[in-house]
C-alpha positions in Angstrom: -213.1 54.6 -129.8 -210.7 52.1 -129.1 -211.8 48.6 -127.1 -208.6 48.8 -125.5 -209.8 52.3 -123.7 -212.8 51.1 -122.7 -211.7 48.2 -121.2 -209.5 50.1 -119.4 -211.9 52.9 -117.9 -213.9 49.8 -117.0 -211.2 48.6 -115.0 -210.2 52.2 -113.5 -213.7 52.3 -112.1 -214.1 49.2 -110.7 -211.1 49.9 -108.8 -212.3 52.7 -107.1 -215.7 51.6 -106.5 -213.7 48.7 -105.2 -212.6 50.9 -102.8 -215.4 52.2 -101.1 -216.0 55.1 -104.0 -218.9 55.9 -105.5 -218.4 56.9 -109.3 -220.9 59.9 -109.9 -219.3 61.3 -113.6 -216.9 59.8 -115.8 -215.7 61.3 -119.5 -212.6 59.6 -121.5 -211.6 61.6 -124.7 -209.2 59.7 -127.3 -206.7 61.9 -129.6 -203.6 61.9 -131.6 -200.8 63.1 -129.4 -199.9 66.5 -130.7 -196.3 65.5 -128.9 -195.5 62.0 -130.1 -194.9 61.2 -133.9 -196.6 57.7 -134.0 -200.3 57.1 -135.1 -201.3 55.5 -132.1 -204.2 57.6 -130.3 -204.2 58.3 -126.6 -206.9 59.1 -124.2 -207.3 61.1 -120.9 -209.8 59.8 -118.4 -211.3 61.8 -115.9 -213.6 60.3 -113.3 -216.2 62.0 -110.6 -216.2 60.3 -107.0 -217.8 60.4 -103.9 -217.2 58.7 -100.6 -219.0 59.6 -97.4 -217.3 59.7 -94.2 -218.2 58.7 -91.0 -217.8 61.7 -88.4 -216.8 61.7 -84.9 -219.7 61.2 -83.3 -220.9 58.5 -86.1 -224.0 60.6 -87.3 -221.9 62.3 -89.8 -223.1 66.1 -87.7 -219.9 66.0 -85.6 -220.6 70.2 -84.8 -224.0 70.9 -85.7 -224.9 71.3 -81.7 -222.0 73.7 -81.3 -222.7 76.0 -85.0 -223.8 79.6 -84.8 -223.9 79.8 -88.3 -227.7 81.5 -88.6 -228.1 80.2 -92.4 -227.6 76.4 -91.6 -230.9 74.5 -91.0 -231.1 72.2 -88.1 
């Protein structure tokens, strides 16, 4: 795989993590464009991310008080 790539999947995670994102899967594949007639390879990154958010309330169970919902634990 191309240097290049990596370096640049490096730098597309570090800007989400630089924004409050945690990175929880990440998977860059590198081909020949079936489209293009040049030799140069490209590549498709796809990245996982998390980020909690703060609720209402602060303790991230904004409704729990107010659920009916019989299957959720309390």
């Amino acid at each position: 795989m191309d240097e290049d790539m990596l370096e640049d999947q490096r730098r597309l995670v570090e800007l989400i993590e630089a924004e409050g994102w945690d990175v929880t899967d990440l998977e860059i594949s590198a081909y020949d464009s079936p489209w293009a007639d040049e030799d140069d390879p490209e590549a498709t990154v796809t990245i996982t991310a998390r980020k909690p958010y703060e609720s209402e309330d602060g303790d991230g169970n904004a409704d729990d008080e107010d659920d009916d919902n019989p299957f959720r634990l309390k």
